[in-house]
N, C-alpha and C positions, 0 to 999 in steps of 0.2 A: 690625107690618110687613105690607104689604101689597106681594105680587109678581105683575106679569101680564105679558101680551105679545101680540103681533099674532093669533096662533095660538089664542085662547081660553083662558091661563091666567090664574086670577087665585086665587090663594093666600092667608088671609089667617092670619100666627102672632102668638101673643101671650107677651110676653117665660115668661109661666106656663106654656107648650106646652112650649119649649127648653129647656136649660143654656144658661142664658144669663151671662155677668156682664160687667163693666167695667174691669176691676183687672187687670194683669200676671199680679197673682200665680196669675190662673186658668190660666199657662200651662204650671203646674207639673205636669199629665201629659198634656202634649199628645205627641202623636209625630207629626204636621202643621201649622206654622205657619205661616197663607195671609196674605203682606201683600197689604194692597190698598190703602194710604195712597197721596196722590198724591205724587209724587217731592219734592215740598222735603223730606217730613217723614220723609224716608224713615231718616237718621238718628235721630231720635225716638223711629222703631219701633224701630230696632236696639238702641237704648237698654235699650228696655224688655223687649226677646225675650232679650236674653246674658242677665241673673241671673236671672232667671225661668222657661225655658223648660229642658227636656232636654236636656243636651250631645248626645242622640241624632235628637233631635226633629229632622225634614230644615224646612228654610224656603221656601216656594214663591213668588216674586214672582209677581203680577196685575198689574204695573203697567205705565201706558206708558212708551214710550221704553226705554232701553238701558244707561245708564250707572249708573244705581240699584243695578243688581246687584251692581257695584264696591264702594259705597257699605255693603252688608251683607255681600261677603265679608270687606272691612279688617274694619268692625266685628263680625263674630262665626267668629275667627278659629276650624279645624276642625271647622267644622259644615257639616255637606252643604247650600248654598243652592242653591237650582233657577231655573230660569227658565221663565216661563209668560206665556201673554196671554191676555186675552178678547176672540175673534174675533167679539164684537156690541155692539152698541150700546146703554145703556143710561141712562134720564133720568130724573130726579126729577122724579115729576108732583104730588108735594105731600109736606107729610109722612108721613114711614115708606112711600111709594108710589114702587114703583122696576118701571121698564118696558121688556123689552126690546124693540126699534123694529126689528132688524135680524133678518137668518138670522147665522147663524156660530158656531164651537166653542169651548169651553174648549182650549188646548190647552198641553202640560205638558214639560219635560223627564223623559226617561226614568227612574224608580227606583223603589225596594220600594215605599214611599209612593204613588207616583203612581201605579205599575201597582194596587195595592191601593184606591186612591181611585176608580181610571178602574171597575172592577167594580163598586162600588157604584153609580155615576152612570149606569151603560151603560142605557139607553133613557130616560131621565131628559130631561127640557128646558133642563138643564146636561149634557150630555152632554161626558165629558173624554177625549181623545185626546194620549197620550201622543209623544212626535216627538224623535228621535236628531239632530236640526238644530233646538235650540232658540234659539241666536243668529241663525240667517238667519230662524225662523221671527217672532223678537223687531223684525230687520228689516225682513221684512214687511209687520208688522203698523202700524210706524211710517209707512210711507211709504204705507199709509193712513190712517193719523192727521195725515200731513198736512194734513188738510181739517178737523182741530176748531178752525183757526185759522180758515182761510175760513170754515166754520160760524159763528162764535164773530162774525166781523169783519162778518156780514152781518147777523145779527138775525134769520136766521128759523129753521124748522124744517127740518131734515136734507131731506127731502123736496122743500120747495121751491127751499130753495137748489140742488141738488142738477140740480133743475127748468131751471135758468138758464145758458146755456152758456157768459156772461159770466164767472160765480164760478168755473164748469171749465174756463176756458180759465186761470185763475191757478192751480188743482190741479192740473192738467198740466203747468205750467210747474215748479209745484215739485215734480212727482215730478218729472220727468224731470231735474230737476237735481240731485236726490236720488242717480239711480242712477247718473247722469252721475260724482259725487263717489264713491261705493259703489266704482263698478267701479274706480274709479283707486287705492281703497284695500284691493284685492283682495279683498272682501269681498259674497258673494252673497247678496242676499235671496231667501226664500225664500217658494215662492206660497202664499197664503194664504185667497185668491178663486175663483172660476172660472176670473179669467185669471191666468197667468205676470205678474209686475213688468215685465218690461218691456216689454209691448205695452197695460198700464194705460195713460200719459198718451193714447195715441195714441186708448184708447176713449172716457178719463173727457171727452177733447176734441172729440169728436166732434159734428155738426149735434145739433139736441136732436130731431128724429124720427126719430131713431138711438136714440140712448142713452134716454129719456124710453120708450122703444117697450119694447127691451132691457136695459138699467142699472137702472133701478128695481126691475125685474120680478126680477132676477137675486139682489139684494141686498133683496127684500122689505121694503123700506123704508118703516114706515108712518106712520101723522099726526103720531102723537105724537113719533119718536127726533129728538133733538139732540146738539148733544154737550157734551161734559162741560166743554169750555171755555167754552160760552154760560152754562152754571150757574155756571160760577167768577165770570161777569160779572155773574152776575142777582144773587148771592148778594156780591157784594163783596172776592172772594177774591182773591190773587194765583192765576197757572192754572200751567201746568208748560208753556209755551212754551220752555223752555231746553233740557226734556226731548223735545221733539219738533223742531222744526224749527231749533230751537238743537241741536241734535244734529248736523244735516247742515252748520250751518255752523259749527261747532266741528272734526268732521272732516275740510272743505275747509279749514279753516285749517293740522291738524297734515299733510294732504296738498301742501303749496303749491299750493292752489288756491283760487277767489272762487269764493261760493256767493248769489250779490245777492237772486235770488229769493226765498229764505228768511231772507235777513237783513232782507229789507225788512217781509215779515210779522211778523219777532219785531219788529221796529222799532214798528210798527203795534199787536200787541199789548201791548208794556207799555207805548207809549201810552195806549191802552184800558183799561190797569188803573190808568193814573193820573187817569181821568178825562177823558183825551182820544175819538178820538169812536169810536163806533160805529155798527151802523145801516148799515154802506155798501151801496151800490147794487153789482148788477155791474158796471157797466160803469166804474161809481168805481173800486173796488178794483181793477179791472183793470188803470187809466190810472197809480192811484197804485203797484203793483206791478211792470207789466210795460212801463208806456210810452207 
């Protein structure tokens, strides 16, 4: 495995370095189990963490989106599960080669585990900060992960797209409908950026000698970061669009409210993972989303 990132690290281990293994059964004295599957499989993992793992062992999700967490507390009934994101961006740039492209934290709900884990990690290039608001922190993080569809939809690299104020004028639309549906379900996200959630759409929207000057610079975004949805394309995958932006219109739904902007992106993506198209232009995506 080979680990680097914008900042000059590049790390390389070999399974002989670590404990390493591949079997359940290695979970038999773990006292931290970190999921980081993508949300379909997240049942999967649970599967395999209840008879194998410590009834003490706390379980820390990495994953996107929100509802997963549900998913492992049914399934691993009296076991401390946590919630956590990873506040950066990270892309497979071949095999065993994994690159962080962004700045942003490890960041954890509060407990013995975590506070214990954040010590070891403290000046670390995973650095982990612990957080008593780990569901708004969880929302957050999502309504930045709104753009691994526009990413994903556009074909190029985080950077460029990013670049184009066609693609953010459609990630504006959908946060903002995002928080539009949030607020009306009483439920706060919590800032995870330089800026507060709700003055995002109005930046990510912004002329691009604005943002392009300021935005980039902010979130250190370098050549290589994409997102994880464009790998799910490149690689043939189905992606966790149900988990993210199917999230907001899943909750406009039990809220009685329409969430179009985000339903038209999930629409768009599992097109895309049926072989429909990809590739869009800005100003496509924008006509085909927004109108």
């Amino acid at each position: 495995m080979r680990l680097t990132d914008g900042a000059g690290l590049d790390l390389r281990l070999a399974a002989a370095d670590v404990d390493f293994a591949t079997s359940p059964e290695a979970l038999a004295g773990a006292g931290l189990v970190v999921v980081t599957v993508k949300g379909p499989a997240t049942g999967e993992a649970a599967a395999q963490i209840a008879p194998h793992a410590p009834a003490e062992a706390a379980v820390l999700s990495l994953q996107n989106g929100i509802s997963h967490i549900d998913t492992l507390r049914t399934a691993l009934p009296g076991r401390r599960v946590l919630r956590g994101i990873v506040g950066f961006n990270v892309a497979r740039l071949g095999p065993g080669h994994w690159h962080r492209g962004t700045s942003g934290l490890l960041m954890a709900e509060r407990g013995a585990q975590i506070e214990r884990l954040a010590e070891r990690l403290a000046g670390s290039p995973c650095a982990l900060m612990p957080t008593d608001d780990a569901e708004g922190v969880a929302w957050g993080k999502l309504v930045l992960n709104l753009n691994n569809a526009v990413n994903a939809l556009s074909g190029r690299t985080l950077r460029a797209e990013l670049s184009e104020r066609s693609y953010r004028r459609v990630l504006a639309a959908s946060m903002r409908e995002a928080l539009e549906v949030l607020a009306a379900a009483g439920t706060r996200p919590a800032r995870v950026t330089a800026l507060p959630p709700r003055l995002l759409p109005g930046f990510i929207g912004a002329p691009d000698a604005i943002f392009n000057t300021i935005g980039l610079r902010l979130q250190k975004i370098d050549a290589h970061a994409r997102s994880s949805m464009a790998d799910d394309f490149a690689a043939g995958r189905g992606t966790e669009i149900d988990f993210l932006n199917g999230e907001i219109v899943g909750l406009a739904g039990r809220t009685g409210r329409e969430a179009p902007v985000n339903r038209r992106i999930v629409e768009l993506v599992k097109e895309a993972e049926s072989g429909g198209r990809r590739g869009w232009s800005g100003a496509e995506l924008a006509a085909a989303v927004l109108g």
